[in-house]
Backbone as numpy.savetxt, mean C-alpha at the origin, in Angstrom:
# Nx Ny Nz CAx CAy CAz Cx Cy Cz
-1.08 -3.54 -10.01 -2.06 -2.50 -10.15 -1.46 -1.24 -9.53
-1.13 -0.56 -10.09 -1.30 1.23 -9.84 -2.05 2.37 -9.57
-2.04 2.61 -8.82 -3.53 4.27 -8.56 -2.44 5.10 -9.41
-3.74 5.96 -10.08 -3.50 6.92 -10.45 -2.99 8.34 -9.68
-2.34 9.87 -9.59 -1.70 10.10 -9.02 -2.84 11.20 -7.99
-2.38 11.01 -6.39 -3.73 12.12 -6.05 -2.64 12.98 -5.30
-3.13 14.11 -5.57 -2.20 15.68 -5.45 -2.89 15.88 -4.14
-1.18 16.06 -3.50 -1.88 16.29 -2.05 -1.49 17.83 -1.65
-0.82 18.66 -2.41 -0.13 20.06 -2.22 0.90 20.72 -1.74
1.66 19.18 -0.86 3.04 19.51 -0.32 3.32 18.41 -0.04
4.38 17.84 0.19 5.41 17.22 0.07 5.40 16.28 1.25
5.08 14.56 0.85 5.04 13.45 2.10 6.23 13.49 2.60
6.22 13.28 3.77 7.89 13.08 4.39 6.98 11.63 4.66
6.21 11.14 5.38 5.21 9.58 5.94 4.08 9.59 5.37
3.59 8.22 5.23 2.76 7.93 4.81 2.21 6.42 5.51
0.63 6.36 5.52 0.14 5.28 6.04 -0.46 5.03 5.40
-1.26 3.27 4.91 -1.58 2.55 4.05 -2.66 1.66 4.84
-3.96 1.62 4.54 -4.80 0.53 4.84 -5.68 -0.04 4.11
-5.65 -1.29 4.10 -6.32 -1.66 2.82 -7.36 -3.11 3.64
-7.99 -3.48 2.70 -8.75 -4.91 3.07 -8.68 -5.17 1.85
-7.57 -6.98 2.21 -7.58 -7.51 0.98 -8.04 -8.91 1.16
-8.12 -9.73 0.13 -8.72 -10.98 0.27 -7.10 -11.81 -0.03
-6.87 -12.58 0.82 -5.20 -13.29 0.48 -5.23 -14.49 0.53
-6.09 -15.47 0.62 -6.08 -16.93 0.46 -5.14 -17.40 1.56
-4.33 -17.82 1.09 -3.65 -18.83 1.65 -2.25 -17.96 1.89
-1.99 -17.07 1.33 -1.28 -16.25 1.39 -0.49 -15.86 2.58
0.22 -15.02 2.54 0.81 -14.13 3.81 1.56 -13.04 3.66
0.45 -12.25 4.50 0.26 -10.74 3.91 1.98 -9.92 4.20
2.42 -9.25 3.38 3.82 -8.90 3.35 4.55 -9.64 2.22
3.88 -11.04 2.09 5.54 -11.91 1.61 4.51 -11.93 -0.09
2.73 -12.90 0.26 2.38 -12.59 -1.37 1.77 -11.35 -1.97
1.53 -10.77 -1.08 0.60 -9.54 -1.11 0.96 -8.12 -0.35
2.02 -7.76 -1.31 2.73 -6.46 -1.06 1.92 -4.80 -1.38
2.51 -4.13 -0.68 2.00 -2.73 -1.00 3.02 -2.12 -1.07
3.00 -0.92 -2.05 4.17 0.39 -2.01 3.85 1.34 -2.51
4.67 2.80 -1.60 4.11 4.30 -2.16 4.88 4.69 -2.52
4.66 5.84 -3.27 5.71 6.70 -4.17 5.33 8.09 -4.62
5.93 9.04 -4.04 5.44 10.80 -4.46 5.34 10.71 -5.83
6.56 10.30 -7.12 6.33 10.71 -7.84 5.96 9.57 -8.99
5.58 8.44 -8.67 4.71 7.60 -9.23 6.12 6.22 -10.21
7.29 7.08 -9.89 8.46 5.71 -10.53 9.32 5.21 -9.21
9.58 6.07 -8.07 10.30 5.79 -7.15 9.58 4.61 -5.92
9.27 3.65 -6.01 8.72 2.76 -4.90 9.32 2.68 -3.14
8.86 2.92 -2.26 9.34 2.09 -1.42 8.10 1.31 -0.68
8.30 0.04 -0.42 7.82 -1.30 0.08 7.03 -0.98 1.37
5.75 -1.20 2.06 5.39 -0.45 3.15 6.18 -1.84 3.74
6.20 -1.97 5.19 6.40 -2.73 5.83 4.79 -3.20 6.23
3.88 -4.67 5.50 2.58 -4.86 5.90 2.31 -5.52 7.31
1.22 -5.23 8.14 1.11 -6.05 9.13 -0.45 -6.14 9.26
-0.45 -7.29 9.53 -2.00 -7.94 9.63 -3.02 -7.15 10.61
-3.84 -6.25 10.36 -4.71 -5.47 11.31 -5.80 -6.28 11.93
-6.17 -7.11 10.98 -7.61 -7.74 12.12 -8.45 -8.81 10.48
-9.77 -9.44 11.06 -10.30 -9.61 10.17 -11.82 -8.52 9.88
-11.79 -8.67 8.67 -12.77 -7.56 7.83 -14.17 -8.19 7.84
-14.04 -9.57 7.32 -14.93 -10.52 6.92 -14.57 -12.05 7.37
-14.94 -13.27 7.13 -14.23 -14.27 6.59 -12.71 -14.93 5.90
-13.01 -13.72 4.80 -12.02 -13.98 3.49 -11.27 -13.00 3.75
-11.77 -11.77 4.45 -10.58 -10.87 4.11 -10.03 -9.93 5.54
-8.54 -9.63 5.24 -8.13 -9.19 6.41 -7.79 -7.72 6.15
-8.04 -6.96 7.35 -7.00 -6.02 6.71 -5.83 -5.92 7.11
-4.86 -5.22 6.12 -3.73 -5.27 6.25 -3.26 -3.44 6.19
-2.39 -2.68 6.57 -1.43 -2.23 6.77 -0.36 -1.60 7.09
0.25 -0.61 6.99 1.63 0.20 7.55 1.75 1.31 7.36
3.27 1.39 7.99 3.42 2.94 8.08 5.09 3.12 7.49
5.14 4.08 6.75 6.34 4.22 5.56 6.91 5.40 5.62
8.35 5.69 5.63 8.83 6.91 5.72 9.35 7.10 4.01
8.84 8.49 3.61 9.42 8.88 1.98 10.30 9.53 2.29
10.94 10.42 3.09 11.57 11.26 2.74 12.51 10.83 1.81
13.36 9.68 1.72 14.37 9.13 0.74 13.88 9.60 -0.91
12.74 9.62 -0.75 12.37 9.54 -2.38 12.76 11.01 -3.36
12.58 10.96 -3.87 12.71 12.29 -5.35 11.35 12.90 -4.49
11.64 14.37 -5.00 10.58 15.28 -4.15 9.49 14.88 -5.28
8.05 15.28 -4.65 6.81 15.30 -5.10 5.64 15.58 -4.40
4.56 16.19 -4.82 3.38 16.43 -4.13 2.34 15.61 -4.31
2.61 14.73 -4.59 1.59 13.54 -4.67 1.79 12.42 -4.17
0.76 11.21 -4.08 0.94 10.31 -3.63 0.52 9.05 -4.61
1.32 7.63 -4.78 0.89 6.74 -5.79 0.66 5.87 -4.86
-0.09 4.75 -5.08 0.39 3.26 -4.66 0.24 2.57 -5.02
0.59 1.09 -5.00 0.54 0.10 -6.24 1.10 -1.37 -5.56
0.10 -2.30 -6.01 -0.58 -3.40 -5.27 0.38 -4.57 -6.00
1.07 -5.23 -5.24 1.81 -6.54 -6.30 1.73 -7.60 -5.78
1.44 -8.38 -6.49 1.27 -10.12 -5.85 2.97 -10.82 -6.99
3.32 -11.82 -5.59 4.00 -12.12 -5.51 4.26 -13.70 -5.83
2.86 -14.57 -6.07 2.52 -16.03 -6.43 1.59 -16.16 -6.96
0.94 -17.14 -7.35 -0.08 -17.53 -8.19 -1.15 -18.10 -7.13
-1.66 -17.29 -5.93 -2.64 -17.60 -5.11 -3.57 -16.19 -5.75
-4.63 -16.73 -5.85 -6.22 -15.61 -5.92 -6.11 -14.78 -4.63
-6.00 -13.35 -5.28 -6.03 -12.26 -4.28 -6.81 -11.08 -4.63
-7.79 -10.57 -4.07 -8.09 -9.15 -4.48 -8.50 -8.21 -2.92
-8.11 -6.71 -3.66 -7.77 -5.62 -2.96 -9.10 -4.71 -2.98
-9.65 -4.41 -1.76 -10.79 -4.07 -1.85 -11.05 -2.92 -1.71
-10.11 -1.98 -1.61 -10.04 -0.94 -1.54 -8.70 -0.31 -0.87
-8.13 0.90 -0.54 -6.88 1.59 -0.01 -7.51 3.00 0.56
-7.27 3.00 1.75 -6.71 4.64 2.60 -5.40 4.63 2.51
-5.59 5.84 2.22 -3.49 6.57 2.74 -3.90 7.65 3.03
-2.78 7.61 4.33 -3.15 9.44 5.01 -1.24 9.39 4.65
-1.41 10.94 5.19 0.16 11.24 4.41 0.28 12.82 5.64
2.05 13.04 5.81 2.18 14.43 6.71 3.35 14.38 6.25
């Protein structure tokens, strides 16, 4: 899954990612990855770490990512990938960005 692109007006050098996802059996980083990208083809991988629990089922999860490496852009993407055939869903995403 992909977000569509949100225009932030200048240019991420960092970016932070928090999400509450539901991961089963999972383990957050290895089946249930996150990654940002200014200009919506260049990925890099956040590094995820387990924040707490949300609910029961779901934890939140995540990190903090340096872009500068990437192709310049004023926006921000991110995009959700599972990695096995365990039931996972993403309940939403913050990203702050400087």
């Amino acid at each position: 899954m992909t977000s569509n692109a949100f225009a932030l007006g200048f240019q991420p050098s960092l970016a932070r990612i928090v999400a509450p996802m539901e991961i089963g059996s999972g383990v957050v980083g290895t089946d249930g990855l996150l990654d940002l990208s200014r200009d919506g083809a260049t990925w890099t991988a956040v590094p995820l770490s387990d924040l707490g629990k949300f609910d029961s089922n779901t934890r939140i999860v995540g990190g903090l990512v340096n872009l500068a490496g990437q192709p310049a852009g004023t926006s921000i993407y991110w995009r959700w990938r599972t990695t096995s055939g365990i039931a996972q869903a993403l309940h939403g995403v913050w990203v702050q960005c400087k």
